[in-house]
C-alpha positions as CSV (number, residue, x, y, z in Angstrom):
1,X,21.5,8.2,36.9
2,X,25.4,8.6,34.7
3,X,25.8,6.8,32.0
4,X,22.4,4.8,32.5
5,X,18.4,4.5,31.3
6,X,15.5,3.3,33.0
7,X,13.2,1.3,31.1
8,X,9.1,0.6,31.9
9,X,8.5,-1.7,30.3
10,X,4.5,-3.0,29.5
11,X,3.6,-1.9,33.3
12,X,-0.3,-2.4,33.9
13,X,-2.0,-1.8,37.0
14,X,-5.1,-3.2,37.9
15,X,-7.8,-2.6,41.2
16,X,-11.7,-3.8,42.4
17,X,-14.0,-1.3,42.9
18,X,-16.5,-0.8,45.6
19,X,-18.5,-3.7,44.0
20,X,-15.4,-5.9,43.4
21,X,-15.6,-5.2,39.5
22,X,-11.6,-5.6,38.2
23,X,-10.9,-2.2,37.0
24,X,-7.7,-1.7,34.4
25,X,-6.2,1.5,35.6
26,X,-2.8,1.6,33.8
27,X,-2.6,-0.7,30.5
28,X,0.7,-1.4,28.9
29,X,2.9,1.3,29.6
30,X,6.6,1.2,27.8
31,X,9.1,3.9,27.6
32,X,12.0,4.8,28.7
33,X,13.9,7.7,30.8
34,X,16.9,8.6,29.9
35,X,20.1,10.7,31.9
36,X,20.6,13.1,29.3
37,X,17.2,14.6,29.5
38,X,14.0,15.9,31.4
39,X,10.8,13.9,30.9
40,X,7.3,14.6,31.3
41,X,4.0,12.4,31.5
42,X,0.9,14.5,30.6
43,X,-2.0,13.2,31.5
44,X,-5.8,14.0,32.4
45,X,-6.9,13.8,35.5
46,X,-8.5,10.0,36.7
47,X,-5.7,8.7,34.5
48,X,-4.0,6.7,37.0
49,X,-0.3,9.0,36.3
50,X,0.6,9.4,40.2
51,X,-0.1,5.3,41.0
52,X,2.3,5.2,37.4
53,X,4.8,7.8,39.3
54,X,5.0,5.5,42.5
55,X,5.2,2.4,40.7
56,X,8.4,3.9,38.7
57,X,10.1,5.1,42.2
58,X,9.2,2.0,43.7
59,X,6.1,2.6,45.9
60,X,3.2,0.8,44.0
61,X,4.0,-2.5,42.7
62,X,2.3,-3.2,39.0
63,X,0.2,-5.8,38.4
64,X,2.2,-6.8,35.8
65,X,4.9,-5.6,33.7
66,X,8.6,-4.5,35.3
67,X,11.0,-1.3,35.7
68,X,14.5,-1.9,34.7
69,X,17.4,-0.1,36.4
70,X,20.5,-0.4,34.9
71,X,22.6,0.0,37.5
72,X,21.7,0.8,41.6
73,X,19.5,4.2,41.4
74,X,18.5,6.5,44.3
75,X,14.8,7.6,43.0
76,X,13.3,10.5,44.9
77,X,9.9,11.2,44.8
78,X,8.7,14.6,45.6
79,X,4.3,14.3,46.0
80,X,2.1,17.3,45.2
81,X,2.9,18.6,48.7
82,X,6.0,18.7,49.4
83,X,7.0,17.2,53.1
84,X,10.3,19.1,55.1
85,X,10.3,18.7,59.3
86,X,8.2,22.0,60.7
87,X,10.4,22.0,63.7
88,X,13.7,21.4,61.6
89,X,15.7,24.8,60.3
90,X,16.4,24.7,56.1
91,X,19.8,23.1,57.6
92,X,18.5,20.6,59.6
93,X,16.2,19.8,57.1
94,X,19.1,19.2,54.2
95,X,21.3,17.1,56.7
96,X,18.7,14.9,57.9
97,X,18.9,11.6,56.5
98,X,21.7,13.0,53.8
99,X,24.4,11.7,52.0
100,X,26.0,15.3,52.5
101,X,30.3,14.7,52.7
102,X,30.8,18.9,53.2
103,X,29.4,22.1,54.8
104,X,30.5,23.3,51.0
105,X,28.5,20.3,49.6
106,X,25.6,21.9,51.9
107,X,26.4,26.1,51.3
108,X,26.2,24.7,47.4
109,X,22.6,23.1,47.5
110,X,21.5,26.5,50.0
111,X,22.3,28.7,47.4
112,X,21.3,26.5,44.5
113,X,17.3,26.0,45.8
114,X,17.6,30.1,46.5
115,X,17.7,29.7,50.3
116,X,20.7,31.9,51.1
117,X,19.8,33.5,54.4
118,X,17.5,31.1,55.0
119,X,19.5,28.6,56.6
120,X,18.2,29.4,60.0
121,X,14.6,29.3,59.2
122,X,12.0,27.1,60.5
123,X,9.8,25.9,57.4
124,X,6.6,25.5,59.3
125,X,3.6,28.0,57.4
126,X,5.7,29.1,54.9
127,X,5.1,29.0,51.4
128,X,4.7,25.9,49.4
129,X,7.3,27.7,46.9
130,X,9.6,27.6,50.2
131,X,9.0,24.1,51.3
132,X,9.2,23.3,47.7
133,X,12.6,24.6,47.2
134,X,13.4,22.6,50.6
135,X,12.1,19.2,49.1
136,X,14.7,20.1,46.0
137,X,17.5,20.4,48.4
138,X,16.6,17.4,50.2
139,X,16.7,15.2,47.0
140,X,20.7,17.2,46.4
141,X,21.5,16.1,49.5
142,X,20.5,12.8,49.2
143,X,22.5,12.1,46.1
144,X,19.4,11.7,43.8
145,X,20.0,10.0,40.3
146,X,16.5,10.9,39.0
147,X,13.5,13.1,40.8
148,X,9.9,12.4,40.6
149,X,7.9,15.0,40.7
150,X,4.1,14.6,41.2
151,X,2.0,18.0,40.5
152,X,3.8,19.8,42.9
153,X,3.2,23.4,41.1
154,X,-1.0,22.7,41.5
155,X,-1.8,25.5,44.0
156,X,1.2,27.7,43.8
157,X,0.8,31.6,42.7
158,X,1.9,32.2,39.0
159,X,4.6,34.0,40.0
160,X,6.0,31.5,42.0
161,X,5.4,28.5,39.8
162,X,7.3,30.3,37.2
163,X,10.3,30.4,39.8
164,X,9.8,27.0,40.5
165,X,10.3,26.1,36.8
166,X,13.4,28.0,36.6
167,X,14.7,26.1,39.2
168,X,14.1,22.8,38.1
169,X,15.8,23.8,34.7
170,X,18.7,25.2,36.9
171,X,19.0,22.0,39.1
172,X,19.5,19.8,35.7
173,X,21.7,22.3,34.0
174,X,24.0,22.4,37.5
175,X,23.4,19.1,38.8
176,X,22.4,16.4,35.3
177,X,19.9,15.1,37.4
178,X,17.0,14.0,35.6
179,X,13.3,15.0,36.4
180,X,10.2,12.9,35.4
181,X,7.0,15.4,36.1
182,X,3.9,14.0,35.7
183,X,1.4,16.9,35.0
184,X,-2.2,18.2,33.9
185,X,-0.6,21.1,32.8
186,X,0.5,21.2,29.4
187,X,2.5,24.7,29.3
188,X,4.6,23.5,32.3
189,X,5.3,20.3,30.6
190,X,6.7,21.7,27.5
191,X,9.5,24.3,29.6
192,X,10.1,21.9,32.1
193,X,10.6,18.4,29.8
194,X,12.9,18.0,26.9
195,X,10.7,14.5,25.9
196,X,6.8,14.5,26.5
197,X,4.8,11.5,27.0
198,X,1.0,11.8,26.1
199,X,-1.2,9.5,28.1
200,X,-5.1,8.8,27.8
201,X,-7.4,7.6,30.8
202,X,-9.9,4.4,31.3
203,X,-7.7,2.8,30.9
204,X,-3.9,5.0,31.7
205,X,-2.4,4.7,28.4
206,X,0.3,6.5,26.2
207,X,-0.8,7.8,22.7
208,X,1.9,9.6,21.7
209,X,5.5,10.8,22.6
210,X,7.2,13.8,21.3
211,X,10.5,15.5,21.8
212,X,10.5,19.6,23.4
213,X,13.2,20.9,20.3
214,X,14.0,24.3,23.0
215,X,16.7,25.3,24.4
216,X,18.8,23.7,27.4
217,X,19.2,26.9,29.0
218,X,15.6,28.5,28.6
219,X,13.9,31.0,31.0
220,X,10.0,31.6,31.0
221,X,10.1,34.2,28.7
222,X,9.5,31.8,26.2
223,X,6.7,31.2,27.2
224,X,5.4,33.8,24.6
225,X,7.3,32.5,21.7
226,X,6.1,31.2,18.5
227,X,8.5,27.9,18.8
228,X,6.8,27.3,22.1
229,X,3.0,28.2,21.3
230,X,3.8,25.8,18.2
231,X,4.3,22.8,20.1
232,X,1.3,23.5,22.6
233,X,-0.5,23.6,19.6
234,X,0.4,20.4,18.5
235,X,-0.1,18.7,22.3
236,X,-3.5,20.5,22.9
237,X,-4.7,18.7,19.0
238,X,-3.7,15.0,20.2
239,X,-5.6,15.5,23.2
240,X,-8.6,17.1,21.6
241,X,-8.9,14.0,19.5
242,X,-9.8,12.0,23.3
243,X,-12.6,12.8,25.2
244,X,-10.7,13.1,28.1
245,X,-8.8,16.7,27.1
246,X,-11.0,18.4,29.0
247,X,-9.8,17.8,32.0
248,X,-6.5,18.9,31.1
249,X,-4.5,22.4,32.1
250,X,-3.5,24.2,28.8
251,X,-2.1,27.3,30.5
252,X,-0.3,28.4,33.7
């Protein structure tokens, strides 16, 4: 995603119900993702964020309303459980499908996702942090200029979402691949994104936008810190204004 944005631009989405009733799920959604930065999409549950998610990378189509790319982009889409081949080694896994040019290009993304001596491997019942950092490498391998990610921290240990955040951060300091994360979670939102976009449900719709004012290189010990709290502060009062805050995550 160089040198390039990708706009949504007024993207609606609407369904029946069981009764044939036309329900508006998304209504009007506009912003825009830019190269330079990580974005997040908070959002309550219900809210119709992962059918907003899929219609950005291309999965859903919206009933009206359009995404613009720029140029050509590879848009990877990583769901809340992350898929790698059971029978595939961490290797095998990164060079299936991959736009991979080097075993360098491949030792890189290895030690990058944290899977030095891992290479061998078989992913099948491991963690989800493992098959997690596998998805990661998969998207490095296939060249991505901007990864979707879909709740995929949900049901991971504390311990291992926080190294999971790290390595997101690390992955756009290294690589300057954008993330979009669409999240419950409010806390994870705020270290992971360096823009926030706030977004009610019945019907999906932003309310507000901020920008994370942190720093590039952070680590989850500030997690604790005043500058941080402050703007958790400020999220967790725009939501409590919607009935719908409820259903939202305000800590890890």
């Amino acid at each position: 995603m160089k040198n390039t944005k990708l706009e949504i631009i007024n993207v609606s989405k609407e369904y029946k119900d069981d009764f044939g009733f036309k329900v508006s799920l998304l209504e009007n959604i506009s912003f825009e993702i830019s190269p330079e930065r990580c974005s997040a999409v908070i959002a309550p549950k219900g809210s119709g964020k992962t059918s907003l998610l899929k219609i950005i990378a291309g999965l859903e189509n919206p009933t009206s309303g359009q995404i613009i790319e720029h140029r050509f982009m590879n848009i990877v889409f990583i769901p809340t459980k992350p898929s790698s081949f059971p029978w595939f080694s961490v290797n095998e896994n990164l060079k299936f499908g991959s736009k991979l040019e080097s075993e360098d290009e491949l030792k890189n993304i290895v030690k990058i996702i944290g899977l030095e001596g891992y290479e061998n491997h078989i992913p099948h019942n491991k963690s989800l942090g493992f098959r997690f950092r596998i998805a990661m490498g998969r998207a490095l391998a296939n060249k991505a200029d901007l990864i979707i990610l879909d709740e995929p921290f949900n049901e991971m240990e504390i311990v291992t979402k926080e190294e999971m955040y790290d390595l997101v951060r690390n992955i756009f300091r290294e690589y300057k691949i954008p993330f979009l994360i669409g999240t419950t979670n409010i806390t994870e939102a705020i270290f992971l994104a360096d823009k926030i976009h706030l977004m009610k449900k019945n019907p999906g719709k932003l309310i507000d936008e901020l920008d994370v004012d942190l720093p590039a290189g952070r680590n989850v010990q500030i997690l604790s810190e005043p500058d941080f709290n402050e703007i958790r502060v400020k999220i967790e009062n725009i939501f409590k204004t919607k009935e719908s805050y409820k259903s939202l995550n305000f800590y890890i």
